[in-house]
C-alpha positions, 0 to 999 in steps of 0.5 A: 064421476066428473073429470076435470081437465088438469095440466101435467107436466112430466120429464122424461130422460132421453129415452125413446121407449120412455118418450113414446110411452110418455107420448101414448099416456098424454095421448089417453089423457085428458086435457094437457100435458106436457113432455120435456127432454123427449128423444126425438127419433123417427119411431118417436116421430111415426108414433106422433103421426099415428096418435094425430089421426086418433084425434091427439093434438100434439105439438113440438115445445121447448124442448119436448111436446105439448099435448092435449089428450082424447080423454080414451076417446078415439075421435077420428077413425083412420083405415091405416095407422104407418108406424114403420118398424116402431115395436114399441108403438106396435105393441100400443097400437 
């Protein structure tokens, strides 16, 4: 099966739920992504350090994050991931 990089562009209400599993989709994803009306809160901001050190690139847009995805690949190993009390990220990591 080939996989072909694709942009995708999603809007996401202000939900930080909603926001972080926006951000953990794009993550997996392959190629761009980008996530509008995000809810920027420090669990969404711990979620965003962890998915870094597993090899996403995600930075701050106009309003939301633009993302390039691993594709389902880990590609950096890390010995600790600090997500705070961010359950939802919890549960994803």
């Amino acid at each position: 099966m080939n996989r072909k990089d694709s942009f995708v562009a999603v809007d996401v209400p202000g939900s930080k739920s909603l926001t972080q599993r926006a951000l953990i989709a794009a993550a997996l994803a392959q190629g761009e992504s980008l996530i509008r009306h995000a809810l920027v809160a420090e669990d969404t901001q711990y979620l965003i350090a962890g998915l870094k050190k597993l090899g996403a690139k995600i930075e701050p847009a106009a309003d939301g994050f633009e993302i390039i995805g691993t594709g389902g690949s880990i590609t950096n190993k890390c010995n600790e991931i600090f997500l705070g009390n961010n359950g939802t990220a919890l549960r994803f990591l």
